[in-house]
C-alpha positions in Angstrom: -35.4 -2.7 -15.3 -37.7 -1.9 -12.7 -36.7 -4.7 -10.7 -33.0 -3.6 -10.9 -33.8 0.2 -9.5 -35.6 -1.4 -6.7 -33.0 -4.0 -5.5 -30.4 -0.5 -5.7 -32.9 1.3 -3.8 -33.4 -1.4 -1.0 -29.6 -1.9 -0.8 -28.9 2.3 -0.5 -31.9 2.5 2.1 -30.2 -0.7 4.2 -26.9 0.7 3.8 -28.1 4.5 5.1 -30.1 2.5 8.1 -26.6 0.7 8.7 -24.6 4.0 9.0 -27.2 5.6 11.0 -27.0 3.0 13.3 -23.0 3.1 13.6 -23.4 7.0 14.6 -26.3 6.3 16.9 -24.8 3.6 18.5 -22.3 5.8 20.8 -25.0 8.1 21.8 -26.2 4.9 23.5 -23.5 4.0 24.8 -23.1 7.4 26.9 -25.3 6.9 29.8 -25.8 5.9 33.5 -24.2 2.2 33.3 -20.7 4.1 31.3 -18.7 3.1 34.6 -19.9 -1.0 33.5 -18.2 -0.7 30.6 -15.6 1.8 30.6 -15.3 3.8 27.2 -11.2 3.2 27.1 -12.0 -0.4 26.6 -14.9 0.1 23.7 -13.4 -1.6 20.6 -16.2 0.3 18.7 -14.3 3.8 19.4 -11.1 2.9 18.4 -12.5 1.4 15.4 -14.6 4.1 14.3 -11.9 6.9 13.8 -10.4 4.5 11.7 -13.8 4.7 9.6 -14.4 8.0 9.4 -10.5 8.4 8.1 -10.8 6.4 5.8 -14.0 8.1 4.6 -12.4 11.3 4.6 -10.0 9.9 2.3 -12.1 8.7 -0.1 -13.5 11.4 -3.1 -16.6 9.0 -3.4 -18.9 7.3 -1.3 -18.1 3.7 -0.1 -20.2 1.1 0.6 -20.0 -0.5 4.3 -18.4 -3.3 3.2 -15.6 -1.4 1.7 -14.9 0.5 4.7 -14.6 -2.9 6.9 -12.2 -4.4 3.9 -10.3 -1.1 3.9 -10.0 -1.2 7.8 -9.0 -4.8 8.3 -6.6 -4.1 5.6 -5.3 -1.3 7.0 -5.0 -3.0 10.5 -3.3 -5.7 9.1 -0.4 -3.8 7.4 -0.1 -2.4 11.7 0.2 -5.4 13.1 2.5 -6.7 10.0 4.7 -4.1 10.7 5.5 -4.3 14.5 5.8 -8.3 13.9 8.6 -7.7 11.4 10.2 -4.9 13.5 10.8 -8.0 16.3 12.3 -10.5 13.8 13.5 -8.9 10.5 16.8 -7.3 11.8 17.6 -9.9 14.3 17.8 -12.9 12.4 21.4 -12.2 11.4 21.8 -11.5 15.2 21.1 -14.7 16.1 23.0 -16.8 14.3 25.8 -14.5 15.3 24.7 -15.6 19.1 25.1 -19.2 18.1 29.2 -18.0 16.5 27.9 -18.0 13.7 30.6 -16.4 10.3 30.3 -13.7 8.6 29.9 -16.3 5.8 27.4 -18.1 7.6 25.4 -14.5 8.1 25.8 -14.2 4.0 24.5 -17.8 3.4 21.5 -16.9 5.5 20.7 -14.0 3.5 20.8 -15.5 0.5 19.1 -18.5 0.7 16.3 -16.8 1.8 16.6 -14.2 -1.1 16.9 -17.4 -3.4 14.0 -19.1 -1.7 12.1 -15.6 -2.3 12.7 -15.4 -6.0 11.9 -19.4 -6.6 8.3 -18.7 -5.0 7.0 -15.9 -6.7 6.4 -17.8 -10.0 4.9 -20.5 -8.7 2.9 -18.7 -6.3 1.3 -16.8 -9.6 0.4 -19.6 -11.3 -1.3 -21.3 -8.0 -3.2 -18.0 -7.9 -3.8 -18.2 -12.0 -5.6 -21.2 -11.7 -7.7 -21.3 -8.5 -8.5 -17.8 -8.4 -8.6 -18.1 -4.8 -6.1 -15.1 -3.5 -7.1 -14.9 -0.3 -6.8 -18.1 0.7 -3.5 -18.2 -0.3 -2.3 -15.1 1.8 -4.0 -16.7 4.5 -2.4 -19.9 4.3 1.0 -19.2 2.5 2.4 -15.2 3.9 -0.1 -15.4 7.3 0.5 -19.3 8.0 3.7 -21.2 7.1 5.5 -17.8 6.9 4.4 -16.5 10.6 5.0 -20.1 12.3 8.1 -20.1 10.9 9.1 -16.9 13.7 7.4 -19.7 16.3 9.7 -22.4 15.4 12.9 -20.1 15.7 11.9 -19.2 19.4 11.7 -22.5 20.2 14.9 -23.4 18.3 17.3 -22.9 21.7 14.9 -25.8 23.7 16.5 -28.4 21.8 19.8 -27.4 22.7 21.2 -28.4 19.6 25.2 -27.8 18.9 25.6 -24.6 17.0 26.8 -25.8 13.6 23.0 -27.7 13.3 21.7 -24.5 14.9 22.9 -22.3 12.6 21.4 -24.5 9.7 17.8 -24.4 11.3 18.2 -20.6 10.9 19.1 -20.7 7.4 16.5 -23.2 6.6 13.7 -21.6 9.0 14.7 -18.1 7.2 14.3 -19.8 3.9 11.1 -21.1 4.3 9.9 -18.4 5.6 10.9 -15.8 2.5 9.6 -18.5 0.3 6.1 -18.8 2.0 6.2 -14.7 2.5 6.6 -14.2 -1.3 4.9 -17.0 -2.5 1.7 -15.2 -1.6 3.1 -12.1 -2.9 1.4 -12.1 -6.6 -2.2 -13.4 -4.9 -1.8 -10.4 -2.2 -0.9 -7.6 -4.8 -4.1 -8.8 -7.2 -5.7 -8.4 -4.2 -5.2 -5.3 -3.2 -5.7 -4.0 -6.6 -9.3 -4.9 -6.1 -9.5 -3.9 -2.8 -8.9 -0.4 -3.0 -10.4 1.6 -5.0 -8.1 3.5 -7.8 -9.4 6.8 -7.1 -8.1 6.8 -3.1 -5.2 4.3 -3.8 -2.7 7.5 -2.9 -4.5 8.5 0.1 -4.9 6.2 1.6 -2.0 3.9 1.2 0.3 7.5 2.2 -1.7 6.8 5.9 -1.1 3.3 5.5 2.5 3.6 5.3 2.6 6.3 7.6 0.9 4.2 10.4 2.8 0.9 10.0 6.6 3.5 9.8 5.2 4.8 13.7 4.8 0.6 14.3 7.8 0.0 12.7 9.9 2.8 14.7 8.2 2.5 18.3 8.3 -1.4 18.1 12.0 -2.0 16.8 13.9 0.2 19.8 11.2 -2.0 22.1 12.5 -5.2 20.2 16.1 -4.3 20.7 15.7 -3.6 24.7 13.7 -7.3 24.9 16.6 -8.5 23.7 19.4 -6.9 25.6 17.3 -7.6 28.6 16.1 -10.8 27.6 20.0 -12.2 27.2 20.9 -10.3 30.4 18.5 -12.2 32.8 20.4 -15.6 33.9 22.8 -15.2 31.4 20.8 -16.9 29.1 22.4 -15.4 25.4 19.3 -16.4 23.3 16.2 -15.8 25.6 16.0 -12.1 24.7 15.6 -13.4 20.9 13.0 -16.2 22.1 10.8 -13.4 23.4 11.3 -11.1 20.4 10.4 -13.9 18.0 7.9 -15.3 19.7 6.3 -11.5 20.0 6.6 -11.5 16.6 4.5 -14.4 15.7 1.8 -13.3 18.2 1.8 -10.1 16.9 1.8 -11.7 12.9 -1.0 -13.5 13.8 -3.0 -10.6 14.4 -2.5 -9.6 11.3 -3.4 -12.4 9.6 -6.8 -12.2 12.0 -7.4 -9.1 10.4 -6.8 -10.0 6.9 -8.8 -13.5 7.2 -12.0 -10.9 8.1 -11.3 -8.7 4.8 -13.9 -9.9 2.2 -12.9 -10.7 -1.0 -14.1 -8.8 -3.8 -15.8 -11.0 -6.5 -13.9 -9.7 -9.7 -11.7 -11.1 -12.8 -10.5 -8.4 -13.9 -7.2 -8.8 -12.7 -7.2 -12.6 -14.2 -8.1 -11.3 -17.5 -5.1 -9.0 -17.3 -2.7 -11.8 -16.1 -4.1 -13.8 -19.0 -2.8 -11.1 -21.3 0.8 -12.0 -20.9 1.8 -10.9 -24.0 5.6 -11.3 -25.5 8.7 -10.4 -23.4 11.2 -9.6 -26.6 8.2 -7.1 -27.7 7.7 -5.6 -24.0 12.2 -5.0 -24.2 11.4 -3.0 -28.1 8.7 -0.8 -27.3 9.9 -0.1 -23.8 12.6 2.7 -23.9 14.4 2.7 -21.2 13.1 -0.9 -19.5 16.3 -3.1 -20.4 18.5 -0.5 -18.7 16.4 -0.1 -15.6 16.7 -4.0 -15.8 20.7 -4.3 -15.7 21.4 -1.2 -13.3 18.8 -2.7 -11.2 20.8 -6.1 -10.9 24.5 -4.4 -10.4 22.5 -1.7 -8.0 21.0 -4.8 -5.8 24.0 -6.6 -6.0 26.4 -3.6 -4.3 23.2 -3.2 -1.3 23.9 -7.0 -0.7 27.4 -7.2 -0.8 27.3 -5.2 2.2 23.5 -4.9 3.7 23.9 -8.0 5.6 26.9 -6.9 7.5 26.3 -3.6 8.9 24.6 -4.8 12.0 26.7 -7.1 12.3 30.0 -4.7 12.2 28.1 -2.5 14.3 27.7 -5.3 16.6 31.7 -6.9 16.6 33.5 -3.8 15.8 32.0 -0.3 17.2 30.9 -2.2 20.6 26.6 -2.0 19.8 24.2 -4.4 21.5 20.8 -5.0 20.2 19.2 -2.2 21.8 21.3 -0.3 19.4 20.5 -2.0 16.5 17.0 -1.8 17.3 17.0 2.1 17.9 19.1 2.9 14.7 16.2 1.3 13.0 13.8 3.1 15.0 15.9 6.1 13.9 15.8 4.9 10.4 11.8 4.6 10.8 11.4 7.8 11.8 13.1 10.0 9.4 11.4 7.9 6.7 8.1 9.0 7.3 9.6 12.7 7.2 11.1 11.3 3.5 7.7 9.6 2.4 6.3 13.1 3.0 8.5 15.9 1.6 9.2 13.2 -1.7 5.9 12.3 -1.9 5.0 15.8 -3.0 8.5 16.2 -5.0 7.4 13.4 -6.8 4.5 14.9 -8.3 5.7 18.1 -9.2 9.2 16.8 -10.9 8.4 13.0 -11.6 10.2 9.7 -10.7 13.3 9.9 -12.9 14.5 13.2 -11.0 13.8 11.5 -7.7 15.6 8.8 -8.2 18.8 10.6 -9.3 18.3 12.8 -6.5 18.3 10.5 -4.2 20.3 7.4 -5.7 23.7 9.4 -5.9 23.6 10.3 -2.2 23.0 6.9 -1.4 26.4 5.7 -3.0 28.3 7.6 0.2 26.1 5.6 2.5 28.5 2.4 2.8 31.8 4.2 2.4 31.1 6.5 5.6 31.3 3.4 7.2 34.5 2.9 6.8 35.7 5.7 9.2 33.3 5.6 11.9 35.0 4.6 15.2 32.1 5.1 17.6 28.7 3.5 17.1 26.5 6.7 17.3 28.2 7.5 13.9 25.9 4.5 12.8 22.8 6.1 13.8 23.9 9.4 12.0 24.3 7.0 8.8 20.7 5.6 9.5 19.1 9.0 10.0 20.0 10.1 6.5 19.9 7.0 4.6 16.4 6.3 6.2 15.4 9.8 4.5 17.1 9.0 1.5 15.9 5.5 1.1 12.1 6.9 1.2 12.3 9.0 -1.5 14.5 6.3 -3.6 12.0 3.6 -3.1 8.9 5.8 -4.1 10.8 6.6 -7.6 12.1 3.0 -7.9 8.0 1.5 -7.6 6.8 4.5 -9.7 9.2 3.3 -12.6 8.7 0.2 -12.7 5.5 0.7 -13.6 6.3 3.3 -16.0 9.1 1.7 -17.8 7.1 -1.4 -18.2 4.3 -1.9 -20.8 0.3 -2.3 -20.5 0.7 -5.3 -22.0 3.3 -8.1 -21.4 3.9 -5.9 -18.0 3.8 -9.7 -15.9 6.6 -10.9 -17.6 8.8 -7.7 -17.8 8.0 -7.1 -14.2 9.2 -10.7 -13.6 12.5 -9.9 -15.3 13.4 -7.1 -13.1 12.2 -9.1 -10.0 14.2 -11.9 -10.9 17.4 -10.1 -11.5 16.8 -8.5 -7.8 16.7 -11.4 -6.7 19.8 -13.4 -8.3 21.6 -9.7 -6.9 20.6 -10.8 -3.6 21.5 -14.2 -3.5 24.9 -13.7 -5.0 25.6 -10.3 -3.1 26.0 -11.3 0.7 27.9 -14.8 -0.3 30.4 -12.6 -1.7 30.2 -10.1 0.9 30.5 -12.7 3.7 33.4 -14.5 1.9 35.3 -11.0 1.6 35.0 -9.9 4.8 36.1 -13.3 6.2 39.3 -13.4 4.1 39.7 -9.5 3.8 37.9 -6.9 5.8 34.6 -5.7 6.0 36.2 -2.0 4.9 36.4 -4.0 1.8 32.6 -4.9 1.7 32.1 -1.3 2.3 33.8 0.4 -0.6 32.7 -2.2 -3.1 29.1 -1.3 -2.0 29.8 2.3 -2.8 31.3 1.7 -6.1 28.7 -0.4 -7.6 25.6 1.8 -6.3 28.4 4.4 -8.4 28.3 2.3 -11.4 24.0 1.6 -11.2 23.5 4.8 -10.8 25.5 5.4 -14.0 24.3 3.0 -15.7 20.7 4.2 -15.2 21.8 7.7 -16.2 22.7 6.2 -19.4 20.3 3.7 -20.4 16.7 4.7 -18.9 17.1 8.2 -18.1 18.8 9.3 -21.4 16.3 7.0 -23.6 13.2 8.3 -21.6 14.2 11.9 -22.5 14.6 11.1 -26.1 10.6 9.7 -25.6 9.6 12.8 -24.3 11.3 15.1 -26.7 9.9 13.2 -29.5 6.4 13.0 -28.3 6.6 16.7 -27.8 7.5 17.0 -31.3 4.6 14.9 -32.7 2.6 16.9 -30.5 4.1 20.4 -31.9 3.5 19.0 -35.7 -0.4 17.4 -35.0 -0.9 21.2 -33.3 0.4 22.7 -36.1 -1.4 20.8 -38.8 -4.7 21.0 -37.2 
């Protein structure tokens, strides 16, 4: 026992010497030689903001080696973001520079959905059975995933005819969404480990907030590389070269900052996976889960039908270039940090059912506006408001899930949801790209609206009304056990 006390004692003391060394470390460096080493270029005081944020965050104290996880970590989810703000809308883009279809679009789109869904499975039982989660990120969504974005801006050097192009895109895209979610289920047991439950809220709120500022400052700057990049010599795909090959730079910095996180030594979440329990018992004794199943496949399946397209009608129809695509995201971005805010604290006082109705129903009108814009500023009106909405409808969505789902068995049931997201998402754009070929993408549009109409619906009926039955009669066992006692 005595033993044990002293080995706490000697690792406090070192950890007290550490952090009065990080504050005393600055004082040093404010002296006669400053104009050697100019302060603007001191990695130590960008860094150490970062710290003492993250300490402000926390309720308890943290060890050092928390801190530099939780750093890394956080750094990692900034350079993530502005990597993904140079590729992710632009893909689409560039088939469409190679004359790509709208069906050919659609096929991209959903392969790479498809190649998403077929990963995460297998990518959980990797992680099952060598217990090695980092490693996988590293390798899986920081390796294969990220070169992928190098291969694509070297895909014009080959000067290949656009037909085999266009298949390098789809298959590139593919392999990328498979390698990206294959270390999804690794990355998330991660996570759960790495930061502490009782600042998850905190800081992951900053977290978010920093990588929406990447995500809106970095796509307009994506969309002028483009515009410019295609303008100089003519060249239609050098913009997209530059943007992609920023985006791998920028992805690998990431994964630099993740490969310096250190992994927690626990099993907990293992012995949780373990408990898989039995999905036909998780559907029973989970009011509401079945129906937040089914209007989450016909709600994914309406965002598909159309999601693919709007850039691209944006693009062929209402006279946008790429710099417009990129600064309606950027638009997008930015009124989505105002939404992560003001739902954020609507979400605790009135719950995630509420916010999803209030926000799901407004989102039906999204894609039917469409439909009568003429100009392409009407776009970035669109994007203003559905960025806002989309905030506050994503926060409910997660918060469900893992409220409809059960303790136990909550692998599986979480699986089933995923899986019918996904299915949506490979069957949506194919149809969408096959209708507005042959019919119009007006059509696309107003077949979007209606079936976000009927998921909304459809959730009204089958998890909110269930869930209130829940609560009424847990109120009334609570009543009677008050009454009784």
């Amino acid at each position: 026992m005595n033993n044990g006390q002293n080995r706490q004692r000697r690792t406090g003391a070192r950890e007290e010497r550490m952090r009065q060394l990080m504050n005393y470390i600055p004082q040093r460096r404010i002296g006669v030689f400053d104009h050697l080493r100019p302060q603007r270029w001191n990695w130590y005081l960008v860094r150490r903001p970062m710290e003492r944020t993250i300490d402000q965050q926390a309720p308890q104290p943290l060890t050092i080696r928390q801190v530099n996880n939780l750093r890394h970590f956080w750094l990692d989810g900034i350079f993530s973001a502005a990597s993904e703000a140079f590729y992710l809308a632009f893909i689409p883009l560039f088939a469409l520079a190679y004359g790509a279809t709208n069906q050919q679009v659609g096929w991209i789109t959903a392969i790479g959905n498809l190649a998403g869904a077929a990963a995460l499975f297998p990518g959980a039982r990797l992680m099952e059975k060598t217990g090695n989660r980092k490693g996988i990120v590293l390798w899986s969504g920081g390796g294969v995933a990220r070169l992928t974005l190098l291969l694509l801006a070297l895909l014009p050097l080959l000067t290949l005819p656009p037909t085999i192009a266009i298949l390098a895109i789809t298959a590139l895209n593919g392999l990328r969404a498979f390698a990206a979610n294959f270390a999804n289920p690794a990355w998330t047991a991660l996570v759960a480990d790495l930061v502490p439950e009782f600042m998850r809220g905190r800081y992951f709120s900053i977290r978010n907030l920093t990588m929406g500022l990447a995500t809106l400052i970095f796509s307009a700057v994506a969309g002028w590389l483009i515009r410019t990049g295609n303008q100089w010599q003519a060249d239609p795909y050098l913009g997209y070269q530059l943007s992609f090959f920023i985006a791998f730079l920028l992805g690998m910095a990431g994964t630099y900052q993740f490969a310096r996180i250190r992994e927690p030594r626990t099993a907990q979440h293992a012995e949780q996976v373990r408990q898989t329990g039995s999905l036909s018992a998780a559907l029973k004794s989970s009011p509401g889960f079945l129906g937040f199943v089914v209007s989450g496949f016909i709600w994914n399946l309406a965002l598909q039908i159309a999601a693919p397209f709007f850039n691209v009608y944006l693009v062929t129809h209402l006279g946008a270039d790429s710099s417009t695509v990129g600064l309606f995201a950027s638009i997008s971005s930015l009124s989505a940090i105002g939404g992560q805010i003001f739902f954020g604290k609507l979400l605790d006082r009135r719950g995630a059912v509420f916010l999803q109705l209030v926000t799901g129903f407004p989102i039906v009108l999204l894609p039917v506006a469409w439909v009568f814009y003429t100009e392409a500023w009407q776009a970035g009106v669109n994007n203003l408001f559905g960025g806002f909405l989309w905030a506050g409808f994503n926060l409910a969505n997660f918060n469900l899930l893992l409220q409809v789902t059960p303790n136990v068995g909550r692998a599986r049931a979480v699986a089933l949801y995923q899986t019918g997201v996904f299915a949506s998402a490979f069957i949506g754009p194919l149809l969408g790209g096959y209708l507005a070929d042959t019919v119009s993408f007006h059509l696309i549009f107003l077949l979007s609206g209606a079936g976000r109409l009927a998921g909304m619906l459809l959730f009204l009926l089958m998890t909110f009304i269930p869930l209130q039955r829940l609560a009424r009669a847990q109120q009334g066992i609570s009543a009677e056990g008050s009454a009784a006692a």
